[in-house]
N, C-alpha and C positions, 0 to 999 in steps of 0.2 A: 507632598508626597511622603510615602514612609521611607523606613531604610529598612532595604534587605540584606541581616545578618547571619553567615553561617560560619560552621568551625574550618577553622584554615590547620588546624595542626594535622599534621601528616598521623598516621595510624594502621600501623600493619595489623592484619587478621589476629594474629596471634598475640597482642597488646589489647586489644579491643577484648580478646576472649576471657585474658587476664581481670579486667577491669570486672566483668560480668561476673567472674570468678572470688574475687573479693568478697563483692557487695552481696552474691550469693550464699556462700557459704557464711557472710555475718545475718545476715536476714533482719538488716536493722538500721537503724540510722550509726553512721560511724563518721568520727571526725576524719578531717583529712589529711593531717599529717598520719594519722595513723595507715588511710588508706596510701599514702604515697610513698611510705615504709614499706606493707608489704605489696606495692607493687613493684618498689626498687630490687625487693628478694626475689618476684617471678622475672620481669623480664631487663637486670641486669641495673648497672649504672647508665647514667643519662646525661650529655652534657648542661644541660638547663635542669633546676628542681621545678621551677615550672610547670617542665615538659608533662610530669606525671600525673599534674591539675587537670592540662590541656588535653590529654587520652581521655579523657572523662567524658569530654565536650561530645564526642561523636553517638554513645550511648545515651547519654541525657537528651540528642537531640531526636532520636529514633522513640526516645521516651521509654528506655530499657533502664534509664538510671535517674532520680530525683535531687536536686540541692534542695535544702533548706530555704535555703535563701541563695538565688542566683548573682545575685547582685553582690555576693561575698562567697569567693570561689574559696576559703577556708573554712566555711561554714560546713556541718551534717550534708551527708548522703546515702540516701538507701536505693537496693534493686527494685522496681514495680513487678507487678507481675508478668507484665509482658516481656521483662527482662530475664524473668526467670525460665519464660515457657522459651526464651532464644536461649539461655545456656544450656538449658536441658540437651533444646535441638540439637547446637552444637555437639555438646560431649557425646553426643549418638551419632554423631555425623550423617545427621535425619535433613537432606536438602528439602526435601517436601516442604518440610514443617518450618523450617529456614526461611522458605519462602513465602508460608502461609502468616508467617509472624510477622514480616516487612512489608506484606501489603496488610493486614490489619493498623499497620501502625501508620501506613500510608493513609489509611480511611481517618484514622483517627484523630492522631497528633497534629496538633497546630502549630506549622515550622513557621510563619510570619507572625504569631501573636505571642511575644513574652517567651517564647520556646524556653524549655527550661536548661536549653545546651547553650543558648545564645543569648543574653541580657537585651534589653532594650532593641529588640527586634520589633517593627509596630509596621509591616507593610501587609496589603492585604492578599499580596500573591502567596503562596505556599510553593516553593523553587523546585523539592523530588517530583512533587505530583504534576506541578508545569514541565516537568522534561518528559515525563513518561506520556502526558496528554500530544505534548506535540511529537513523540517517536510516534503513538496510533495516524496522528493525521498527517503526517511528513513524511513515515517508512523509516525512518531516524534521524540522528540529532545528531551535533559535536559540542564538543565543549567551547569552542567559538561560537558556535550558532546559540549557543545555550545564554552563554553572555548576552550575545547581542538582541535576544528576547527580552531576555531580564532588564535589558539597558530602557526597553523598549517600551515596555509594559509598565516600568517602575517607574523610571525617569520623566519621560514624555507622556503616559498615561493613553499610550494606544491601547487599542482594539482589538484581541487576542485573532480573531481571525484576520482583519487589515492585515496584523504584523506576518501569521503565515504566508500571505499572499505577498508580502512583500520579500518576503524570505526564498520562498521558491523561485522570485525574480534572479533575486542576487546569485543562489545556489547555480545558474546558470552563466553567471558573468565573474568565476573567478573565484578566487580566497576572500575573505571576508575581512574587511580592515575595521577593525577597531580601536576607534578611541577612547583618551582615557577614561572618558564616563562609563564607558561599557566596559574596557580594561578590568574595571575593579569587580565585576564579576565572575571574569576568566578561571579563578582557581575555586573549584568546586569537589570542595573534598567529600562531603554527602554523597551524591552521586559516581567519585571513585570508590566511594565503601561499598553501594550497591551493584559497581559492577563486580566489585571480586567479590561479594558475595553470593554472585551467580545468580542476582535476579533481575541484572543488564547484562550486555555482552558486548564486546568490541567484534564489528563484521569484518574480519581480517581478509576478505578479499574485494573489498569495498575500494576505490582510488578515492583517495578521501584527497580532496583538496582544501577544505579547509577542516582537516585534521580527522582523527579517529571516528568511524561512523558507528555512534553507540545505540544500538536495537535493542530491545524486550527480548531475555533469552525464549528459547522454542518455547520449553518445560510449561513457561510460567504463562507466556503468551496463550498457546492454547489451553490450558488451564482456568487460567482469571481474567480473560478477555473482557466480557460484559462488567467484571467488579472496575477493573481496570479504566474501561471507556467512561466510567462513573467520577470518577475519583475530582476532587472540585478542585482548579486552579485557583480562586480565590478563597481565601476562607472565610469570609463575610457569607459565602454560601451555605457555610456549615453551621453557621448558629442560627439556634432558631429564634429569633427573637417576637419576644411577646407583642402582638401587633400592639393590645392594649395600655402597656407603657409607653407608645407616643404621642407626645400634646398634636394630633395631626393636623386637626382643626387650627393650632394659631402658629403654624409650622409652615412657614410656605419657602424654606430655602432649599432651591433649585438639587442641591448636593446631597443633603439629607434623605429627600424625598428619594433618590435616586438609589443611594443606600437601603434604604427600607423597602423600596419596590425590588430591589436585586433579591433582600434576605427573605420577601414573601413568594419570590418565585422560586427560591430553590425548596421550598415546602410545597409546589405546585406537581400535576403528574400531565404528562401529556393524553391524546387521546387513546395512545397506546397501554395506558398505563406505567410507562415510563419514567420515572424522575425528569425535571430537565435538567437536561447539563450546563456547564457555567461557559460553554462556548454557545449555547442556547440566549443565554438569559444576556450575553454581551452581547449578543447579533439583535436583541432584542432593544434592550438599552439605546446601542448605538444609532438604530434608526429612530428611535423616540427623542433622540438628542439632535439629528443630522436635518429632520422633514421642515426645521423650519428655516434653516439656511437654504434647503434645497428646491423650494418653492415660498412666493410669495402668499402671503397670508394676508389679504388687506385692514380684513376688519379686525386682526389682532398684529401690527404691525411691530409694537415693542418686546412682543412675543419671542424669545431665543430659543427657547427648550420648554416641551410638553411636560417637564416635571417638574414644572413652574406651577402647573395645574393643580388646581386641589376640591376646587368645584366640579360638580359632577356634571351640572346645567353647561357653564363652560367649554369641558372637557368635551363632552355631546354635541356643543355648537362647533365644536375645532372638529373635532372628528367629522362632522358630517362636509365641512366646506373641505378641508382634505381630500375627502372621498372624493367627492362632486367635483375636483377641482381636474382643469383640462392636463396636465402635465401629473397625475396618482400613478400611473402606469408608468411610466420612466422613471419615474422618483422612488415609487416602490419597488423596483427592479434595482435602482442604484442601492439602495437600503440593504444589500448582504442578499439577497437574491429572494427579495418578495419578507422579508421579515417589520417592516414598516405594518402590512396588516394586521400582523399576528402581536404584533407588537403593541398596538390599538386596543387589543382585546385583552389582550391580558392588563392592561392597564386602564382598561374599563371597569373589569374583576376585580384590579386592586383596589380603586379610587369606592368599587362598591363595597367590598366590607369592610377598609377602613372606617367609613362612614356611618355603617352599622354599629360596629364597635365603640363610636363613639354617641350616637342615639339608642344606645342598650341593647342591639341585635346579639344574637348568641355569637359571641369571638371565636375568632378561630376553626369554627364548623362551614361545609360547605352545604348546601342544600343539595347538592348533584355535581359526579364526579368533572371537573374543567376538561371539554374537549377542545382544544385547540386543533384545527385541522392543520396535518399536515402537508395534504396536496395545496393549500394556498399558496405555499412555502417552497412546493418541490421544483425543482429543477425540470423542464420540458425537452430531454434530449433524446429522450427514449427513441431506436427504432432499428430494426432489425434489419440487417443487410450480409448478402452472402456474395462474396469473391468468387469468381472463377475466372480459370484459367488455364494454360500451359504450365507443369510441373518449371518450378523457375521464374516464372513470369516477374513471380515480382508480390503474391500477395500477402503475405506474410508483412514484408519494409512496405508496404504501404498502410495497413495496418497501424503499424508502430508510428507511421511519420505524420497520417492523416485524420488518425482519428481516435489515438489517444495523448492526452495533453497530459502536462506533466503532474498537474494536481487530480489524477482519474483515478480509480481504484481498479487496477486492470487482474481477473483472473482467467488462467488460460487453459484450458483442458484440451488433449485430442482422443476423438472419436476409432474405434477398431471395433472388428466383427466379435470382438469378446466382450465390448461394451453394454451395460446393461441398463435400462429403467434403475434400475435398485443403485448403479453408478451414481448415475445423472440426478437424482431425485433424493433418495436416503432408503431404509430401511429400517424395518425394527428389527435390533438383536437384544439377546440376552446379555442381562450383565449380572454379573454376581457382587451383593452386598458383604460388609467385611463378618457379617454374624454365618455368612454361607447361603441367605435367603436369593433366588432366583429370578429375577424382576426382566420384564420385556420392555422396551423402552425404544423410540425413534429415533435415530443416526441419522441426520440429516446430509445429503452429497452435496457438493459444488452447488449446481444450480441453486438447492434451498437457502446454502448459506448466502450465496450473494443477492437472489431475492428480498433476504431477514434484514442484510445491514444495508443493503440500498433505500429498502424500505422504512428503518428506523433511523437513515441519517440523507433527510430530503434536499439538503442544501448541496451534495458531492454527487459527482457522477463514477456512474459504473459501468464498467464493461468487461461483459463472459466473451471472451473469445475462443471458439471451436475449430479448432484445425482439422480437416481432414474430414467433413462432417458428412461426406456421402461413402465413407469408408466401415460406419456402425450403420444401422438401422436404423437411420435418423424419427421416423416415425414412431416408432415401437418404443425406441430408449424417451422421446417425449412422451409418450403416450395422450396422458388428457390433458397435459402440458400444452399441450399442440394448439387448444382452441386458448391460449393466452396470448399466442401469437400474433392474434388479430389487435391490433394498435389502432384507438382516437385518433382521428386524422383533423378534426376541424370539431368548433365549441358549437353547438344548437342549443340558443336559448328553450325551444320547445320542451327539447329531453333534457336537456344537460344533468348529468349526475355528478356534476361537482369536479369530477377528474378533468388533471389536464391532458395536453395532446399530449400522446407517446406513451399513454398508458392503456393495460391492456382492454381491450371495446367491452368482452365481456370478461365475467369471474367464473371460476371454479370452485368446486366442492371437493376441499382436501381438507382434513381437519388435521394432519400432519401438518402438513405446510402451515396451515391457516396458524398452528399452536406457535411453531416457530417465528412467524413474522409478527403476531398480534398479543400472545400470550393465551397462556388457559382460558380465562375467560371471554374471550372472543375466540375461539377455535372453529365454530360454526361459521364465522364469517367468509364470505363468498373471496376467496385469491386470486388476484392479479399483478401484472408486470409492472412495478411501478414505473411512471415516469423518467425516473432519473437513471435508469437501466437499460444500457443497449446490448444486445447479441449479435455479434458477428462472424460469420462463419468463413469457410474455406473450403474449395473443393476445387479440383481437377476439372475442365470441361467435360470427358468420356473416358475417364478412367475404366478399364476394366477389371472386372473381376469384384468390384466393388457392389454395392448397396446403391439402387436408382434413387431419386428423389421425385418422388410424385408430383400432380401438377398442383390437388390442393396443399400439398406441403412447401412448394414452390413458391406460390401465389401470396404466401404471407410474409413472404420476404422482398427489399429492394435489392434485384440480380443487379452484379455489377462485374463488366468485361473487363481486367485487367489484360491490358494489351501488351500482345509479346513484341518490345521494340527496345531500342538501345536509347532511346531519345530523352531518359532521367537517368542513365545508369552512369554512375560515377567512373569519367572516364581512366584513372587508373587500374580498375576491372576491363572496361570496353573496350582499351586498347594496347593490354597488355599481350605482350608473347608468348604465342603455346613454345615451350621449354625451348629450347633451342633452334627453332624453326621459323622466324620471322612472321608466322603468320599470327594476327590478332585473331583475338579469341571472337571479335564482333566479324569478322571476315568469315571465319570459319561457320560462326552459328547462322549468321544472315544466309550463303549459298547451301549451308546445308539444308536450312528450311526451305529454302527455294523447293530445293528437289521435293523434300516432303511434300508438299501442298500441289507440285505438279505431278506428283506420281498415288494421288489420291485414289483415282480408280483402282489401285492394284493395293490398296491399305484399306485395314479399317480405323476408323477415327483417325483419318490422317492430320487433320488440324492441330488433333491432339497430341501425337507424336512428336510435335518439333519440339527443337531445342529450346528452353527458355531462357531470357539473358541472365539470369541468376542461379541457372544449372549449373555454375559450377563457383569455387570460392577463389579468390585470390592464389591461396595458396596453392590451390589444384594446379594450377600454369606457372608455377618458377621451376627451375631446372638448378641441380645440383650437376656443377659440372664435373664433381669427385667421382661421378661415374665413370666416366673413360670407357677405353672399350673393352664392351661386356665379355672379350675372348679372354682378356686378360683374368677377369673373372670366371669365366669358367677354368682356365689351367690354377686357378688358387684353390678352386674347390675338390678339385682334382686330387691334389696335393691333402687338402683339409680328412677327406674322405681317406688317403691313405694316414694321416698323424705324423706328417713331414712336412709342417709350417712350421718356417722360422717366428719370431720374436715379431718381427717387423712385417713378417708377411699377413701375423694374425691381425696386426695393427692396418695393414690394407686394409684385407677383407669386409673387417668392420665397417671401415669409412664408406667403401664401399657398396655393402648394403645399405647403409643408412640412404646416400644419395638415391638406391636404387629404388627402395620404398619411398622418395619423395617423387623420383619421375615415372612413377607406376602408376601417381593418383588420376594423370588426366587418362591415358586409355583403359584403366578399369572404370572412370564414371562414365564419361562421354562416349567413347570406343564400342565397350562394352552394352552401352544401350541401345546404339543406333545395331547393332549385332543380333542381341537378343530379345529387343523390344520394338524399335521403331522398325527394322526390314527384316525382321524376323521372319517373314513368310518370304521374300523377295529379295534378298543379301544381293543378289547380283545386280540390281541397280546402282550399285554404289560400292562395292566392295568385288575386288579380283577374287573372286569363289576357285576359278582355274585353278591357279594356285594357293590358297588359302579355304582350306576346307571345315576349321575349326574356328573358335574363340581361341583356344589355345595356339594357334596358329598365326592368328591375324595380331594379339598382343606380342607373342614373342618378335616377329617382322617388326613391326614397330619400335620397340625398347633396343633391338639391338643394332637400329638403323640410325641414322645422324641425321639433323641438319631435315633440311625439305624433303629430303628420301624417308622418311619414317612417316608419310602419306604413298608409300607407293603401295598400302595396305588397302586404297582406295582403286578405282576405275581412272583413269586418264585427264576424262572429262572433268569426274568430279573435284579432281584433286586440282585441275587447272583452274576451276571456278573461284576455290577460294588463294590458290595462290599467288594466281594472277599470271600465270604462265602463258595462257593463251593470247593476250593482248598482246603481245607484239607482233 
């Protein structure tokens, strides 16, 4: 294994800026006592002279500052340029360009190889651009989680995606315990420079259990997403190495080979036109290493690993008994989810112009661009399902509980009658270039976007969740969207066009879209749903006043009844107390819908009407008993109205109304609807109209009534139903 070394010396912004300050204004190599002179004149005495060596280390490691010779921290040091174009930024207090300079040097600098901030650094991970890869695929990181990657990766020599996967286990079962092997990566001073340099951020309303949740600020995020998702965790991806400096031919050690195939795929592009990424080429590796522990191979028995291979005859006979062998589909699925194929292929590729290169083939040329498909690879979860219910039912927490897992990329959008095609889809607007020139250009919306990266990352599932989706024009806002809808249900050798199930049956012609998911030059290409993408909606069984859903817009979705009942509903909800009244909130909602559903002739959409067990929140049913009685409250305002409150009366009042606005929430949500929605045309089923003629009428009885009397707002019956008064 290597050692991953980085600077441990602590480093305020304004020491950092210093140092940059120096080496800029000498524009030269300078010794270092002298740089440690006038750094002692900008920021002060120091108790270590050391310490002023050690300021250095963070800039040489971003590659803003050069040693001589690193290996002798008294040696020459001069500013690079990219040292220069960050003090510039700086002194202009230019964040953009702040941040345009730290991911150049992200792309660039080799923080595992000889770094010139850190001596004898010889590992192959590169530890900024591993935190910022796993903030993309995690949602964020902490600096324990960050350790225990590095521990993970470096140490033990796992599997960058395994380790995710195991991460997200842990992430649910608690803090994170680290021992000492992983301990010693815990202080990560790199990555506290780029959080205060504002191109990470700490989520300060994150419940971080195992410590601070550090994300990709917004700025930088929507900005350099694609540079970003690129950036290589190992740096063996970054060099390119000359195929034809290696002896391939009398080379046959297992490790090597392995090596060389990593640094010829990250020179490779996918079908996409894509780079692959170095979570690519490990998901790649790892099943070219795993296929032969994970199935018997008879007629190569001493066989442990395909990068053993170097014969091409070989290679072709393994490959094909693999294929042909009864357990490729399990095995290929255990393999990172379908990466054992592609894995095959690409190392069919490499083994062929190795071999060229070494029988005089032109090195290094491809004869035609490498399409590796990515539906071999994709995930089959795809498929469209829409909720309905009773407002409350419940469809939303089911949603969350059932059908998104915790490693999904979930985005959620809700539908209204001001909702547009140009929402849901994108647009072209104008944008103005910095010379003034006027250019029209595609805005891609939600939909496009999770389309693009469902589509260019085959192994992760996604999910657009729509709330409220009969409330827009569900039609009109899809428009030709709509015939994507139709989803592969089952593989026909006859037709088979190569997709899996859960993607969409036929494509479209959008060269928008087409541009966004495939690139320029495939733009013409025919758009569909990928596979690994589902849409889930949400809607009201008859809500009115809304947008209908037609039947062939219907028909392309699995309807699913979300039942109105208490039978999952956590019973600290289901059998808490409306405020002071001993009656549960399940007692109440249950008899209430009774009536609803038997009083259907005299409603419309009566089913729809009822109560749902999630119509109301915990908090709607606790009672402040600071209220008291509300007469007492009207003689303070009484008082208030004339400016003849005492000190202590103002300090009532207060308390006062706070309670009152807590025990206001359950008869303005519940009250208030069954009034003006559910018996809106009929109030006297259920409600003394006799006396109570208003909403304003039927809440004030209530709030200023106590106890089981604060239902006498109701009919006799009804109010005996749920309290239970009739039974005796």
């Amino acid at each position: 294994m290597g050692k991953i070394v980085m600077p441990k010396n602590s480093a305020l912004l304004n020491e950092i800026e210093s140092v940059l300050k120096i080496y800029y204004e000498a524009n030269d190599w300078i010794p270092n006592d002298l740089y440690k002179t006038r750094l002692k004149a900008l920021i002060g005495d120091d108790q270590y002279s050391s310490s002023y060596t050690k300021k250095a280390q963070i800039t040489s490691y971003f590659g803003f500052t050069v040693w001589q010779d690193i290996r002798n921290p008294q040696s020459f040091r001069r500013i690079t340029p990219s040292g220069k174009q960050m003090y510039e930024a700086l002194q202009k207090n230019d964040t953009e360009k702040v941040q345009e300079v730290l991911l150049e040097a992200l792309e660039q600098v080799k923080f595992g190889r000889d770094n010139y901030g850190c001596p004898d650094s010889n590992t192959d991970i590169e530890p900024p651009t591993l935190f910022i890869r796993a903030i993309l695929d995690l949602g964020y990181l902490t600096y324990r989680e960050f350790a225990w990657l590095l521990w993970k990766l470096e140490d033990l020599g796992a599997n960058y995606t395994d380790s995710l996967q195991e991460l997200r286990k842990l992430r649910s079962q608690g803090p994170i315990q680290l021992g000492d092997e992983a301990n010693k990566y815990a202080d990560c001073k790199p990555i506290m420079i780029l959080v205060r340099w504002g191109f990470l951020a700490e989520d300060e309303s994150a419940n971080a259990s195992n410590g601070k949740h550090i994300v990709i600020a917004d700025e930088v995020l929507k900005k350099y997403q694609p540079r970003l998702r690129n950036l290589k965790i190992y740096n063996i991806d970054k060099d390119i190495i000359d195929a034809s400096s290696f002896d391939f031919e009398n080379d046959n050690n297992e490790d090597d080979n392995e090596k060389k195939f990593r640094a010829w795929m990250a020179k490779q592009v996918t079908v996409n036109g894509t780079p692959c990424t170095a979570s690519m080429i490990s998901n790649n590796c790892s099943a070219l290493k795993k296929v032969c522990s994970l199935m018997e191979i008879a007629e190569y028995p001493d066989l442990e690993s395909i990068f053993e291979i170097v014969d091409m005859d070989v290679f072709v006979e393994v490959k094909n008994i693999i294929q042909s062998h009864p357990d490729y589909e399990e095995v290929n699925k255990a393999c990172n989810n379908r990466f054992l194929s592609t894995g095959l292929k690409w190392y069919e590729k490499f083994l062929n112009e190795m071999l060229q290169d070494i029988s005089g083939g032109e090195s290094g040329e491809q004869s035609e661009k490498e399409e590796i498909d990515l539906e071999a690879i994709r995930l089959s979860s795809g498929e469209n399902v829409l909720l309905y219910g009773v407002p409350g039912s419940g469809k939303s927490w089911t949603i969350e509980h059932e059908y998104c897992k915790p490693e999904s990329v979930v985005e959620r959008l809700v539908f209204h009658p001001d909702y547009t095609y140009s929402d849901f889809i994108g647009q072209i607007l104008p944008a103005v270039a910095e010379d003034g020139q006027v250019s029209y250009k595609f805005t891609p919306g939600p939909f496009t976007n999770i389309l693009r990266d469902a589509y260019n990352n085959p192994g992760k599932e996604y999910i657009l969740i729509i709330e409220e989706i009969n409330r827009g024009n569900a039609p009109a806002i899809f428009g030709e969207v709509f015939q994507l809808l139709d989803r592969k249900v089952e593989i026909r050798d006859i037709d088979d066009d190569g997709y899996p199930i859960g993607t969409s049956e036929y494509g479209i012609t959008n060269m928008n879209i087409a541009e966004e998911m495939y690139g320029k030059d495939r733009k013409t290409e025919k758009v569909r749903i990928p596979s690994n993408l589902s849409i889930i909606g949400t809607m009201n069984t008859s809500d009115q006043n809304v947008f209908t859903l037609d039947t062939a817009f219907q028909r392309r979705w699995d309807m699913r009844l979300i039942e109105n009942n208490f039978a999952n509903v956590d019973p600290t909800l289901a059998d808490a107390e409306i405020l002071d009244t001993t009656v549960t909130w399940r007692n109440f909602c249950v008899e209430i819908n009774k009536i609803v559903v038997g009083n259907s002739a005299r409603m419309t959409s009566a089913e729809d009407k009822r109560l749902g067990a999630y119509f109301v929140h915990l908090r709607d049913l606790k009672f402040n008993d600071a209220m008291g009685d509300l007469k007492v409250y009207d003689a303070l305002r009484k008082k208030e109205s004339k400016g003849t409150l005492t000190d202590d009366e103002k300090t009532q009042i207060a308390i006062i109304r706070d309670a009152i606005r807590q025990n206001r929430k359950f008869p303005e949500k519940v009250i208030k609807y069954l009034w003006d929605d559910a018996f809106k045309f009929n109030r006297e089923v259920i409600f003394e109209v006799t006396e109570y003629q208003s909403l304003e009428q039927v809440i004030r009885a209530f709030m200023y009534a106590q106890g089981l009397d604060r239902f006498k707002v109701f009919k006799d019956n009804v109010k005996d139903a749920f309290t239970g008064e009739d039974e005796e």
